[in-house]
Steps between C-alpha positions, in 0.01 A plus 500: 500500500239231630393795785490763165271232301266488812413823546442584163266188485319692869452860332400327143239252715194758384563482151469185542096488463385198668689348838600159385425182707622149371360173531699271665721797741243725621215203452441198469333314164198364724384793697334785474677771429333801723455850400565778793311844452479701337309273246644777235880464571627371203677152440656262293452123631742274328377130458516209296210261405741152619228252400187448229226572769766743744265800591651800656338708804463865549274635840427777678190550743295838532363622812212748466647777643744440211289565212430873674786635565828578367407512117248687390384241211198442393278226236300625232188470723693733780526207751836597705796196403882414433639495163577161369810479203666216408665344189718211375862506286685265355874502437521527172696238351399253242423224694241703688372623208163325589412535825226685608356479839194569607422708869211488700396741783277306743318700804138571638290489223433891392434653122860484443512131603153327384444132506613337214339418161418168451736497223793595676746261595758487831747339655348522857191479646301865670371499784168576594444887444855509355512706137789492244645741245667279250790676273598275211821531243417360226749645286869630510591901614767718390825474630585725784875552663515526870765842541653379803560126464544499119218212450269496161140415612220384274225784649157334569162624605412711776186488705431837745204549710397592803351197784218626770439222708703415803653156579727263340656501150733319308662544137581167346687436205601184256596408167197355324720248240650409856811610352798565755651824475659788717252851477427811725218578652454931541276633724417842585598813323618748783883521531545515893847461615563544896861327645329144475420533123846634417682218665286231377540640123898541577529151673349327134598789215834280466309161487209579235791676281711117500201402428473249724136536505451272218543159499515424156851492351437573198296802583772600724734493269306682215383820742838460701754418267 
């Protein structure tokens, strides 16, 4: 039976839209977690925000030869990039009813990534040339149910553009209430599932539908009862 259940996981792996990496087995809370072209494969970073000021790390680094070949993709100006996507959910359970963090792209500043307004507010300090796209949640999103694992997600905002400058980016996320929670970072929209993605969705399908993901008991219990 156990050799039945793991196959089926393998050959349902693609259906399973976003490879799933956890915090704490595949990384660590206090590193950057590092994205491996392509920059469009599509994944679903689980974390937690463990403390009021915890801010979680995201980077990848673009060569110029990377932002001519392989994708055709273009800004609205024409200037050749790589498509950016990314979003935020939230189990949805009542006592993460409220959180709502807020994700940054930081890179070479570029039109997509401009220096900051005066009234904007971060967590971090840029660097010098260093732009930001800031996404904010500033309210709730529908609820969602992840097919394969059997989770309900609160959906939250999406940001999708396309980066032209090459060098070093990160995404950074945190809970501005400082609020600790468990949420998922998605990025990229491309389902692309070769023998590495299939047995890294197989070896955590089982995990993330325990639930074991989320910390909070009484979360647990209400989405995993």
């Amino acid at each position: 039976m156990k050799k039945i259940t793991l196959a089926c996981l393998i050959f349902a792996a693609p259906s399973y839209a976003h490879v799933p990496y956890v915090e704490g087995l595949d990384f660590q809370d206090d590193e950057t977690f590092e994205l491996r072209p392509p920059l469009e494969k599509s994944l679903a970073i689980y974390s937690s925000f463990n403390s009021a000021g915890d801010q979680d790390r995201v980077g990848f680094t673009l060569k110029a030869e990377d932002l001519q070949v392989g994708k055709p993709d273009q800004d609205e100006q024409g200037n050749p990039g790589r498509k950016v996507y990314f979003n935020t959910i939230v189990p949805a359970c009542a006592p993460y009813a409220s959180i709502l963090p807020s994700v940054a792209l930081i890179g070479p500043r570029q039109d997509a990534l401009p220096e900051p307004a005066a009234d904007i507010s971060l967590p971090f300090t840029l660097a010098a040339e260093q732009g930001v796209y800031l996404l904010n949640n500033i309210e709730q999103g529908p609820v969602i149910q992840e097919k394969i694992t059997g989770t309900s997600y609160f959906q939250q905002k999406t940001a999708e553009f396309f980066v032209t400058a090459p060098g070093r980016y990160e995404i950074v996320v945190w809970e501005p209430q400082g609020l600790i929670a468990d949420y998922v970072l998605v990025v990229g929209d491309e389902e692309i599932f070769g023998p590495e993605e299939i047995a890294q969705a197989a070896k955590r399908v089982g995990y993330l539908r325990e639930g074991k993901e989320i910390k909070d008991a009484a979360c647990r219990q209400e989405l995993k009862p």
